[in-house]
N, C-alpha and C positions, 0 to 999 in steps of 0.2 A: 541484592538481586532486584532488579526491575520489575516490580509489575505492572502486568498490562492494563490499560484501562478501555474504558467500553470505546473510545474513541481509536484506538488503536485495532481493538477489532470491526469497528467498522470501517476501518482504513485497510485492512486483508480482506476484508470480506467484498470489498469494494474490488482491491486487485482480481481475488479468485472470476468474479462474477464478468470483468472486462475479457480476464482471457478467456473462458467458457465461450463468450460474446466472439472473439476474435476467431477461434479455432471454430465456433460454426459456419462464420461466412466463410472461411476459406476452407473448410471442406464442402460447405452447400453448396458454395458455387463451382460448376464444374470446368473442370481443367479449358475445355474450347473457351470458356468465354474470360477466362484466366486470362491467355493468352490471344484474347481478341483484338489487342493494338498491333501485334506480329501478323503483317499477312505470307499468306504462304506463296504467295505468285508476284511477280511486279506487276506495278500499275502505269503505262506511259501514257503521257498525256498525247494526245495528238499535234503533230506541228500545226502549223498554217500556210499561207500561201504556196506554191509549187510545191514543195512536200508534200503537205497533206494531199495536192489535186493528184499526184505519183500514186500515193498508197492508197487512195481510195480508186483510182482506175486499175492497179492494179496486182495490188496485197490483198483486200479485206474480201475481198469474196469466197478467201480459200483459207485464210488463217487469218488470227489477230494482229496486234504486233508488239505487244506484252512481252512475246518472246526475246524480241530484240534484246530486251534487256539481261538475259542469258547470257551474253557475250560481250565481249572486249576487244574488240578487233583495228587492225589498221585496214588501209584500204584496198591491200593484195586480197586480205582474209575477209573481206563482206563480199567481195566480185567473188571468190571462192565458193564461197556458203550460200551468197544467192543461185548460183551456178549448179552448185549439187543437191541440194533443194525443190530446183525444177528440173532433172533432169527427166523425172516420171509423171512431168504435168503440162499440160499444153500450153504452155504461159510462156508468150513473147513478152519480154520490156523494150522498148525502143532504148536503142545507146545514150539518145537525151534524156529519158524518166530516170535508164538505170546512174545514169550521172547523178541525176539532182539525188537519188535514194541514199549513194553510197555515200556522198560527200554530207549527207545529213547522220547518215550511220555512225560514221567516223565522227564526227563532230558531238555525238550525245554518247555512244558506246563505241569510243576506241579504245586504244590500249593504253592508256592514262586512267581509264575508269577502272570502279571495281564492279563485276559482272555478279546479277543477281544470285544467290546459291539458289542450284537446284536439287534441292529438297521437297519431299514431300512426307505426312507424317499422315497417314491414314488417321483417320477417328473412328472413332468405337462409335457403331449405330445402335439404336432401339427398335426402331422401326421400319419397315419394309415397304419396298414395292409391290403394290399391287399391279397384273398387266396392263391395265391401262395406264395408271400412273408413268410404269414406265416407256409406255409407247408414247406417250405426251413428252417427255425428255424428250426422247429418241427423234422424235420429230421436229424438238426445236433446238435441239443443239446436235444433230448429224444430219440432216437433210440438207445441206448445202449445196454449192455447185462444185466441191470437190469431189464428193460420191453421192452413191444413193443409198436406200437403209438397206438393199441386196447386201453390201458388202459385212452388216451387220450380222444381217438375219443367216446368211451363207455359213458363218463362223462360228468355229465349234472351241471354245479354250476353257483352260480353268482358271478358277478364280484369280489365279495370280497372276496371268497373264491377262486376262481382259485388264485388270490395272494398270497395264505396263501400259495398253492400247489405248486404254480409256485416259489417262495420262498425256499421253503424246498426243490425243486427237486435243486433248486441251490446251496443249500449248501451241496447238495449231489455228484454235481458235474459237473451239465448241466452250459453249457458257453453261459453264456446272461449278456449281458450289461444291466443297471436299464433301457437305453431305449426301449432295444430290452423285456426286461420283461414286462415294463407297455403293450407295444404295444401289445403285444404276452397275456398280460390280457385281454386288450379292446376285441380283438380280437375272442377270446375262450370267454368272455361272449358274445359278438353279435353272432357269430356264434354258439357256444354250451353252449348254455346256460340254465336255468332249465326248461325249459320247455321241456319235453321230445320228441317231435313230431316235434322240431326243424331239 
């Protein structure tokens, strides 16, 4: 029978001490920043020449365009989508802007692409808004020129549904981090929430 000698138990004791080592950082560190190379939204970069002068006269003022990458379309389905998209916003494109957009559309997300998922994974927060905290969001990521914060303040939902709204206003263009979203959730359901006398 073998026995062990001290060099052998400093060679376990070396093992044990590495994974003790291992299993700290990967439970210290918490899952968000785990998974911090996955982002949860796409990122597009802006064109240049004529495209870009299109979308900034007249996309960015009322959404992003991040979204685009949502979809995979040919060029029946972007005249579609831009189409039903505005049909509840005042927003004229001339036939020449909506050309150069679509033929750019098709060209970076048509239907040869794979269309970003949309998914979203709520995070577990710690810490809350305070009112003003959250009127400072509210002010710089919905005050645009597509509503006013009326539409906000008007609204009565629960938590689960300001999500859905608070979501969608993001992928239309409002700038909130998934923290700054949950927070600016919790928040609008304590504070406006369905009860309407609140």
């Amino acid at each position: 029978m073998h026995q062990r000698t001290p060099r052998d138990f400093r060679y376990l004791r070396s093992l044990v001490l590495f994974a003790i080592f291992v299993c700290f950082v990967v439970y210290s560190v918490p899952i968000a920043a785990q998974l911090a190379g996955r982002p949860t939204r796409p990122q597009v970069q802006p064109p240049q020449g004529a495209v870009r002068q299109v979308i900034f006269k007249n996309c960015v003022s009322c959404h992003g365009i991040d979204d685009y990458a949502f979809f995979a379309l040919d060029k029946a389905g972007w005249k579609s989508l831009i189409e039903t998209k505005h049909t509840d916003k005042k927003v004229a494109i001339a036939d020449a802007d909506r050309e150069i957009l679509v033929d750019w559309l098709v060209t970076k997300f048509g239907p040869g692409t794979k269309p970003f998922p949309r998914t979203y994974v709520a995070p577990e927060i710690t810490t809350f808004f305070s009112d003003g905290e959250a009127q400072t969001v509210l002010n710089r990521s919905c005050s645009t020129a597509c509503h006013t914060l009326d539409r906000v303040n008007d609204a009565r939902f629960s938590p689960d549904r300001w999500r859905v709204v608070t979501v969608d206003m993001r992928e239309r263009g409002a700038r909130l981090t998934d923290e700054e979203l949950e927070r600016l959730v919790e928040w609008l359901g304590r504070v406006k929430g369905t009860n309407p006398n609140q």
